[in-house]
N, CA, C and O of each residue as an XYZ file, in Angstrom:
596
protein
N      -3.675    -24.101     25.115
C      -2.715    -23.350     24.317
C      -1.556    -22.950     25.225
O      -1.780    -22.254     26.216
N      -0.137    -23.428     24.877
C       0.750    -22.615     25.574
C       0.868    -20.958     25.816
O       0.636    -19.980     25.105
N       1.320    -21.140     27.104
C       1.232    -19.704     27.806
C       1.905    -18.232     26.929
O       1.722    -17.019     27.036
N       2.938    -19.304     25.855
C       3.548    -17.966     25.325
C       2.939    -17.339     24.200
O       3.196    -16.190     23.840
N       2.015    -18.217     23.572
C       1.174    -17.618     22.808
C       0.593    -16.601     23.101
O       0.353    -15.673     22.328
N       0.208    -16.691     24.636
C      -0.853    -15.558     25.148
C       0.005    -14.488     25.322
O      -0.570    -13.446     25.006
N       0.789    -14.366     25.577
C       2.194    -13.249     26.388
C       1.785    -11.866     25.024
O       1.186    -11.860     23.949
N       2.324    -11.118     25.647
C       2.239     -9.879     24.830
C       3.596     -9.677     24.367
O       4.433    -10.181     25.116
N       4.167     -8.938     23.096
C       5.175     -8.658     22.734
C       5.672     -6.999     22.798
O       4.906     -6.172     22.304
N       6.492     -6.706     23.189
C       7.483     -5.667     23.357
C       7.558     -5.199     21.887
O       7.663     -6.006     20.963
N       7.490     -3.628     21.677
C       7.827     -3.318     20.055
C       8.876     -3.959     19.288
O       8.913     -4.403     18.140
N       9.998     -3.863     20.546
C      11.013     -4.629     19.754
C      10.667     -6.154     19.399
O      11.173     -6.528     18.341
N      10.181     -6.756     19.835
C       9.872     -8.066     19.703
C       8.962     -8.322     18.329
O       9.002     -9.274     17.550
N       7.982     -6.917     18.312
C       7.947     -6.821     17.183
C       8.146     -6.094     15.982
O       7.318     -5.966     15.080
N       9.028     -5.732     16.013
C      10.444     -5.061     15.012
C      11.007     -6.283     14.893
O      11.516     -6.387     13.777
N      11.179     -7.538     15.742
C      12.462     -8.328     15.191
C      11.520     -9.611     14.382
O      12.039    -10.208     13.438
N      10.424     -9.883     14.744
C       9.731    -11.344     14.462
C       9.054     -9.827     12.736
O       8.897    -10.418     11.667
N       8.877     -8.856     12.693
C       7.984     -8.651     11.503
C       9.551     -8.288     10.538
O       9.446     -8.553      9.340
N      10.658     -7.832     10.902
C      11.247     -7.653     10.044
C      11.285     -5.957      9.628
O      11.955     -5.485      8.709
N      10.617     -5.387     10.318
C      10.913     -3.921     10.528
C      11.752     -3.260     11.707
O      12.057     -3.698     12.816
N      12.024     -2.006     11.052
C      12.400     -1.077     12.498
C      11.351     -0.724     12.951
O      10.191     -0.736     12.537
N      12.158     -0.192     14.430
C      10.752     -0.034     15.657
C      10.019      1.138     14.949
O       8.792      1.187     14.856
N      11.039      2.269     14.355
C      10.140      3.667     14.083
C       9.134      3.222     13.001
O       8.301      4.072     12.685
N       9.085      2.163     12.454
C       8.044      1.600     11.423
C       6.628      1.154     11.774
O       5.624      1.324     11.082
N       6.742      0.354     13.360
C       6.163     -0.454     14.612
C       5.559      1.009     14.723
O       4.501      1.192     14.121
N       6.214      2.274     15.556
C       5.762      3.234     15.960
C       4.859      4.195     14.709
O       3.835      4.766     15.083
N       5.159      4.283     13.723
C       4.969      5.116     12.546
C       3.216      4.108     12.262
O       2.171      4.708     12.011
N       3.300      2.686     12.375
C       1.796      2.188     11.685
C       1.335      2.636     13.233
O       0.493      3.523     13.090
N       1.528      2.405     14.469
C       0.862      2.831     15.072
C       0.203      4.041     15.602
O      -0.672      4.140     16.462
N       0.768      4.879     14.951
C       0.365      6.424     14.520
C      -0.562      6.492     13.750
O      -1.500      7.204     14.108
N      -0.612      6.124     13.054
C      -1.446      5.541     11.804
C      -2.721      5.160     11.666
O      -3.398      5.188     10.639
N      -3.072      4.748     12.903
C      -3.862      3.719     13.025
C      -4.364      2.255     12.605
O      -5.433      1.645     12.579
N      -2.881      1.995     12.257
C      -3.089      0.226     11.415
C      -3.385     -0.560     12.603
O      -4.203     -1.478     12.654
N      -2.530     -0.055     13.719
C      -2.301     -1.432     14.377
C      -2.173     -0.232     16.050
O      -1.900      0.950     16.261
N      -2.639     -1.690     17.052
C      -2.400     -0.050     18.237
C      -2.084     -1.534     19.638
O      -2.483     -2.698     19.653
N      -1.399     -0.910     20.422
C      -0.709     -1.247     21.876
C      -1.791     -1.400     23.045
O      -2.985     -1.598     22.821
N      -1.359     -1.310     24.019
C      -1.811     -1.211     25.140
C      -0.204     -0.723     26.194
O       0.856     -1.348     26.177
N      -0.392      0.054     26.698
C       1.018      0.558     27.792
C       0.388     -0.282     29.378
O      -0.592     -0.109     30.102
N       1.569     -1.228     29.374
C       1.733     -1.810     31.129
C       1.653     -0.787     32.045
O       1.353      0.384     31.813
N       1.994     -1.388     33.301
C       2.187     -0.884     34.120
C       3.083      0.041     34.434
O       3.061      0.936     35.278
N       4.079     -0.367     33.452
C       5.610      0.702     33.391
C       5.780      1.486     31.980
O       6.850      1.863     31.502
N       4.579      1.636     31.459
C       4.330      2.451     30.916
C       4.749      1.946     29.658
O       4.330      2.651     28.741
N       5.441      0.957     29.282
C       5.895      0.335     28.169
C       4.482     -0.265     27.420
O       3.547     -0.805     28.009
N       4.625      0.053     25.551
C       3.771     -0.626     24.673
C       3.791     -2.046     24.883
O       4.947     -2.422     25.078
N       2.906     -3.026     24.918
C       2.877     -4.143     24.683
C       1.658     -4.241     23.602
O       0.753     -3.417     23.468
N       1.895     -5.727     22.691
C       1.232     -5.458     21.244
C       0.718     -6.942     21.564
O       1.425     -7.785     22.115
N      -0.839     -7.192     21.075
C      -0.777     -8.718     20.689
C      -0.516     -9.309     20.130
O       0.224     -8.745     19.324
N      -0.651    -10.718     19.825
C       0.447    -11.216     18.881
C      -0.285    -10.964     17.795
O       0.479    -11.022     16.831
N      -1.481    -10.688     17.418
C      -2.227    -10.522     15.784
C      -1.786     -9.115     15.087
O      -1.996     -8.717     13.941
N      -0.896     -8.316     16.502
C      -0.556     -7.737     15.676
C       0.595     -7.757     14.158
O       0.633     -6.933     13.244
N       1.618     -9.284     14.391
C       2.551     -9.481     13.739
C       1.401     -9.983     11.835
O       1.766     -9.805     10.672
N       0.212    -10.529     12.310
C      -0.482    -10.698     10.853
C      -0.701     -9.518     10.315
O      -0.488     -9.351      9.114
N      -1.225     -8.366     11.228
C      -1.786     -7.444     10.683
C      -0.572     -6.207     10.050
O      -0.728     -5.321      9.211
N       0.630     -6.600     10.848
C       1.780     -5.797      9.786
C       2.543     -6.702      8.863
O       3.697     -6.408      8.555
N       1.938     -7.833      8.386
C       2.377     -8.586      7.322
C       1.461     -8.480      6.187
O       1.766     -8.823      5.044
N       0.225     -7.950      6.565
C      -0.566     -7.815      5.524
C      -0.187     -6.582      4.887
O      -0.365     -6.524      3.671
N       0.236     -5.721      5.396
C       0.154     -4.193      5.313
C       1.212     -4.065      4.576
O       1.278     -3.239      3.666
N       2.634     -5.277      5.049
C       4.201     -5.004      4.281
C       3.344     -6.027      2.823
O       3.817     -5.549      1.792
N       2.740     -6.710      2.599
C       1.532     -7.287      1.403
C       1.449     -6.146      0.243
O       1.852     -5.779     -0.861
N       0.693     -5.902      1.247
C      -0.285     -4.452      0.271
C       0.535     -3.176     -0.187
O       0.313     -2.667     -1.286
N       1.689     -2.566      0.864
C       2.305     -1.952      0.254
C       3.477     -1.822     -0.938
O       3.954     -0.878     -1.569
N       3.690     -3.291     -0.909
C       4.574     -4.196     -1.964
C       3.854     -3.994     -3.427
O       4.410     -4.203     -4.505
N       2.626     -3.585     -3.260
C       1.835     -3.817     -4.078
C       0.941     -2.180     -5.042
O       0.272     -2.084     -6.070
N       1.350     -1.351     -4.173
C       1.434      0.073     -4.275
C      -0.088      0.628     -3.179
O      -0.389      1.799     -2.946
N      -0.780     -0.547     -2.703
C      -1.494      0.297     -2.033
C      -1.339      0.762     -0.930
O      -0.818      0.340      0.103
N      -2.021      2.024     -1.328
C      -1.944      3.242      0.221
C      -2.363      2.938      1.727
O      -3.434      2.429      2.059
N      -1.235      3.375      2.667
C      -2.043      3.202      3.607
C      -3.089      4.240      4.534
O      -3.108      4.162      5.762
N      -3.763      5.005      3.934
C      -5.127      5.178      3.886
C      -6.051      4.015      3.271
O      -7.041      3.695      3.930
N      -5.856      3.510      2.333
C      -6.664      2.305      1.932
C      -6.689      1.314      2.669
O      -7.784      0.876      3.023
N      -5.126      0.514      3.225
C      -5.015     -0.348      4.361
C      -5.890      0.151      5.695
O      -6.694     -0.604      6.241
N      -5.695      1.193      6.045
C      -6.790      1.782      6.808
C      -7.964      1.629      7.053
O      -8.636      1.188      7.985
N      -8.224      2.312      5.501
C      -9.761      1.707      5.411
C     -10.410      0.129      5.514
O     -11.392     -0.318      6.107
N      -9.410     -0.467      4.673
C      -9.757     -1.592      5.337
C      -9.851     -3.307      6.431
O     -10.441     -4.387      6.475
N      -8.489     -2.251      7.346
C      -8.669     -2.638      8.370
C      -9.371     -2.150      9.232
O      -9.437     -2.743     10.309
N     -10.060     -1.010      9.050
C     -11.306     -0.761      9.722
C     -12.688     -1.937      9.382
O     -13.387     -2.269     10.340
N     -12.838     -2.215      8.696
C     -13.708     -3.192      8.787
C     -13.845     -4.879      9.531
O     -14.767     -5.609      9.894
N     -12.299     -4.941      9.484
C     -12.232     -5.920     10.367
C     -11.939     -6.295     12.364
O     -11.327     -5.640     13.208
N     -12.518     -7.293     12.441
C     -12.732     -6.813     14.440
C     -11.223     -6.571     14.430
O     -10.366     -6.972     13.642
N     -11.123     -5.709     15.660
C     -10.198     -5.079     16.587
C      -9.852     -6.535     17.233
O      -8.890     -7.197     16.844
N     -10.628     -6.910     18.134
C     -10.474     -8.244     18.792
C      -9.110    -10.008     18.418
O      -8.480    -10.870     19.030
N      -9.349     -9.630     17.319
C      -8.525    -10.860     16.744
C      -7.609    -10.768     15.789
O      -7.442     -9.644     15.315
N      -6.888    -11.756     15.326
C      -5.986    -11.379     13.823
C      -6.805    -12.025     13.008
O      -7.592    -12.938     13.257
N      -6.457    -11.255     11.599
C      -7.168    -11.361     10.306
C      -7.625    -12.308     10.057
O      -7.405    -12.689     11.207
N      -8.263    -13.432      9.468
C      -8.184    -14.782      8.767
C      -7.912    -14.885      7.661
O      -7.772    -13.765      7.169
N      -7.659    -16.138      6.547
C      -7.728    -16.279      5.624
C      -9.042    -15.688      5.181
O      -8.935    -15.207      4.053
N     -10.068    -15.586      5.624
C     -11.510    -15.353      5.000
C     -11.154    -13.664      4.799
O     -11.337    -13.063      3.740
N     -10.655    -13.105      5.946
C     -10.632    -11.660      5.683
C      -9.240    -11.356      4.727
O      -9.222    -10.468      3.875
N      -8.495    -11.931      4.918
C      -7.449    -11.577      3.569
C      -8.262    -11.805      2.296
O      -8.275    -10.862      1.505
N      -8.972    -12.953      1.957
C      -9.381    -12.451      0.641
C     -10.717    -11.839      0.615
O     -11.256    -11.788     -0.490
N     -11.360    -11.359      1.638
C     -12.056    -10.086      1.371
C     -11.258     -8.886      1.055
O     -11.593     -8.067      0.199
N     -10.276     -8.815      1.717
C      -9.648     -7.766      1.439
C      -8.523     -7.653      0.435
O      -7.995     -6.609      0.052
N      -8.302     -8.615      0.149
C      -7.499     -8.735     -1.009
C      -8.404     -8.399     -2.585
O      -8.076     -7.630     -3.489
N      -9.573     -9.254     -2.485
C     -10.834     -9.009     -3.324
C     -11.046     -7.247     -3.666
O     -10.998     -6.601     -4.712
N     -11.228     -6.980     -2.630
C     -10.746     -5.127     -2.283
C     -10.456     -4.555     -2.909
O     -11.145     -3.694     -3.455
N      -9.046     -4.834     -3.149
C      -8.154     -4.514     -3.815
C      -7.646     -4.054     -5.331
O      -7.155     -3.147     -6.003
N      -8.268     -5.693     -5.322
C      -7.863     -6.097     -6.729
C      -8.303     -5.278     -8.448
O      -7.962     -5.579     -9.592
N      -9.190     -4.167     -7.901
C     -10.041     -3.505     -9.394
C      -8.901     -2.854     -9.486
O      -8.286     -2.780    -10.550
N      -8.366     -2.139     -8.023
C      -7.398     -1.100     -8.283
C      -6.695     -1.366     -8.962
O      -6.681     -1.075    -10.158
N      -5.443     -2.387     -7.986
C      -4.608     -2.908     -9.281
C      -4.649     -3.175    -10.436
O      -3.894     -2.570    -11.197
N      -5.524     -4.146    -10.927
C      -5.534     -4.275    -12.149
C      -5.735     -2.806    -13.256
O      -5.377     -2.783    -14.433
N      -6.197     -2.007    -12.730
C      -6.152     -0.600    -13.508
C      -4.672     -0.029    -13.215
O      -4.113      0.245    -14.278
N      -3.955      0.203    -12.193
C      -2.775      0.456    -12.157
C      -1.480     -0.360    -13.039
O      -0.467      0.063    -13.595
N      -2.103     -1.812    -12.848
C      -1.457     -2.775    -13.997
C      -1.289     -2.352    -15.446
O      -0.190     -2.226    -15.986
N      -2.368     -2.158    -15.988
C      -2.983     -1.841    -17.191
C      -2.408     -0.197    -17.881
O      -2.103      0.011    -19.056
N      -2.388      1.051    -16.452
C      -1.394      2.045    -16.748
C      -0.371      2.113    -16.823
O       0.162      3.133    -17.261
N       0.585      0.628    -16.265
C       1.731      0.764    -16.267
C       2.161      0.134    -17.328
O       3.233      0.344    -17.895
N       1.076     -0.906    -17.720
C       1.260     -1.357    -18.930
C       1.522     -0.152    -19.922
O       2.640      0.077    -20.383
N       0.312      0.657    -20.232
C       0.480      1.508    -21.382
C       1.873      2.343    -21.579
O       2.401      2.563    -22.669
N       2.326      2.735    -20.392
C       3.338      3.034    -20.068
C       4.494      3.148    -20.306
O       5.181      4.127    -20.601
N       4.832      1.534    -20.098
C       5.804      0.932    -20.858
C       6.065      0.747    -22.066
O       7.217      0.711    -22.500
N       4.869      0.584    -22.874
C       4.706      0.145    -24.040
C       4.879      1.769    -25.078
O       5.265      2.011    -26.222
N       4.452      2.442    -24.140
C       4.867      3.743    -25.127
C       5.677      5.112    -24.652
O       5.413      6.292    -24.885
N       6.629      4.585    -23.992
C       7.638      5.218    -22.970
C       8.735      5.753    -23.989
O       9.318      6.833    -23.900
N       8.891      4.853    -24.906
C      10.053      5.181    -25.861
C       9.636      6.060    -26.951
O      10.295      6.834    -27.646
N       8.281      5.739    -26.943
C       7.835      7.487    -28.456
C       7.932      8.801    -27.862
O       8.295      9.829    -28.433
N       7.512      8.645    -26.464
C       7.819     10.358    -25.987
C       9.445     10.625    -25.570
O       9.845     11.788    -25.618
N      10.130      9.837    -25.269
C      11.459     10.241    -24.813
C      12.450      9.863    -26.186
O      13.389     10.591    -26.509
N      12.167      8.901    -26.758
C      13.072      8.153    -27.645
C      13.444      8.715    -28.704
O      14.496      8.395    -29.257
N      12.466      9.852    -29.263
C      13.222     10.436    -30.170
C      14.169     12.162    -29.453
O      13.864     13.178    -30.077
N      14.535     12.229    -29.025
C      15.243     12.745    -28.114
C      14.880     14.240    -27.842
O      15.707     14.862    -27.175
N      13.666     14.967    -28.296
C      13.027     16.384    -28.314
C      12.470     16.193    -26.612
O      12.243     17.343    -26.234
N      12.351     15.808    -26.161
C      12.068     15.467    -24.427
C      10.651     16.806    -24.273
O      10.456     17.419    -23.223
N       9.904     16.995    -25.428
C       9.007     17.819    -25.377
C       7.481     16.608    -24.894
O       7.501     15.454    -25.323
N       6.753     16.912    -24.345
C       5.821     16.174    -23.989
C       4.285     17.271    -24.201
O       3.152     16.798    -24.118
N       4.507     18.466    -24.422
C       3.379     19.030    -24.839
C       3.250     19.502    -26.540
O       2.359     19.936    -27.269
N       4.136     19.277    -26.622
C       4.504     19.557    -28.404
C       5.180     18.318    -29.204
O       5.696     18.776    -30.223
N       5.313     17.310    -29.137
C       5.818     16.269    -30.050
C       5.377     16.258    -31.071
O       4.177     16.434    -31.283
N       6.241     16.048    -31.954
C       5.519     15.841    -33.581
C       5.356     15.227    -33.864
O       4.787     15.294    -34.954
N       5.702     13.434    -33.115
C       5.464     12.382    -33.386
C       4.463     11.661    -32.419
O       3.992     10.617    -32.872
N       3.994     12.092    -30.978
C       2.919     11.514    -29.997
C       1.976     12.752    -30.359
O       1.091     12.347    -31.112
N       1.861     14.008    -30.113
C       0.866     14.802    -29.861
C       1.179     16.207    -30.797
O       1.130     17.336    -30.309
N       1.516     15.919    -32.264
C       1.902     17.248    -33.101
C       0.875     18.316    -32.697
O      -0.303     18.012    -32.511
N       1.365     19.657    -32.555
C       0.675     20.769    -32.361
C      -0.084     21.080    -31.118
O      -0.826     22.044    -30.931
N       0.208     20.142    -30.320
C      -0.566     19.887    -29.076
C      -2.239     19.677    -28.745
O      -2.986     19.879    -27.788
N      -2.316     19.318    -29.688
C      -3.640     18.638    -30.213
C      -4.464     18.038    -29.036
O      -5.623     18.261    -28.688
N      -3.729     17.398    -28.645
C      -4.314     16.478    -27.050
C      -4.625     17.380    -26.215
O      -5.210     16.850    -25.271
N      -4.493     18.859    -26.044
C      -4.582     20.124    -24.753
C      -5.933     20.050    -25.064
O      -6.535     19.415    -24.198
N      -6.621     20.438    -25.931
C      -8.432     20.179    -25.497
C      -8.846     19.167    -24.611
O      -9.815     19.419    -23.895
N      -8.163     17.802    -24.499
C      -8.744     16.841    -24.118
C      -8.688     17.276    -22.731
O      -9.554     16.664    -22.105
N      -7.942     18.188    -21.878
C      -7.586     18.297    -20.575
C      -6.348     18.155    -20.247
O      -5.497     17.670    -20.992
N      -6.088     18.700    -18.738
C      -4.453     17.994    -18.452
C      -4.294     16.429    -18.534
O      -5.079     15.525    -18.820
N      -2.868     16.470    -18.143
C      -2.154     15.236    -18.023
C      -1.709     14.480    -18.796
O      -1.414     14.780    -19.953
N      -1.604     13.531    -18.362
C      -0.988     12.102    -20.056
C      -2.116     11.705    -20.016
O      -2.596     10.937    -19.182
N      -2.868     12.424    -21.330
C      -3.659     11.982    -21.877
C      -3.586     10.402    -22.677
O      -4.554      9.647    -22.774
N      -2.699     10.223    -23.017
C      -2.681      8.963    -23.793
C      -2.289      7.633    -22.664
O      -2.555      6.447    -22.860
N      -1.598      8.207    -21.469
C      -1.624      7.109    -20.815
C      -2.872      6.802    -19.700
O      -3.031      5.678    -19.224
N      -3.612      7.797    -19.402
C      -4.675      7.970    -18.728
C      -6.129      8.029    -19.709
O      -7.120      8.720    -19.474
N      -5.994      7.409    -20.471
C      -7.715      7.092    -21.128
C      -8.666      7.112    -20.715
O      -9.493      6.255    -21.028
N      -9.028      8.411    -19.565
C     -10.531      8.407    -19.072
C     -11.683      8.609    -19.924
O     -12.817      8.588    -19.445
């Protein structure tokens, strides 16, 4: 394998190959997504798996998940190496209940966004046309109608 593969990268190096700023580089590594090693001169150097492991993360957050969740489950995978295809779709697999329930709320969402605002009373605990008399307050807080627990 060429030698530069092995070489370590400078934050900036990776700020410029991931497409972030450094305080972003610095901010996941706070974080604990992703972590350095300091040289001799005291400077971060990163391996190169770290550039998969903040492509997964700019992935997932595209996607609304948290990074406490990215967290979590890059804790399961070795420290030692970058991700594989096998572990992206474990972890993508992961994922996926969430979304699709977040899908599904945003669906409802949309679909009935215009009965609470559209007739122009901007009341959301008293409507006479979604929730007359406030009828839905037994059920508990919140948007009840968009949250169907």
């Amino acid at each position: 394998m060429p030698s530069h593969l092995h070489r370590e990268l400078s934050v900036g190096e990776v700020a410029e190959r991931s497409g972030l700023a450094v305080s972003a580089i610095h901010f996941y590594e706070a974080k604990g997504l992703i972590s350095s090693r300091r040289n001799a001169g005291n400077q971060r150097r990163f391996s190169r798996d770290v550039l998969r492991r903040v492509a997964i993360i700019k992935v997932a957050q595209r996607t609304g998940i948290s990074l406490a969740e990215i967290r979590q489950a890059f804790d399961t995978l070795p420290a030692s190496r970058a991700p594989t295809a096998a572990d992206w779709r474990r972890l993508s697999a992961r994922w996926r209940h969430g979304l699709d329930d977040r899908i599904a709320r945003l669906a409802r969402l949309r679909d009935q966004l215009d009965h609470c605002i559209g007739c122009g009373c901007l009341s959301m605990n008293d409507c006479p046309l979604r929730n007359p008399q406030d009828e839905l307050a037994h059920e508990g807080t919140g948007a009840r109608l968009l949250d169907p627990d």
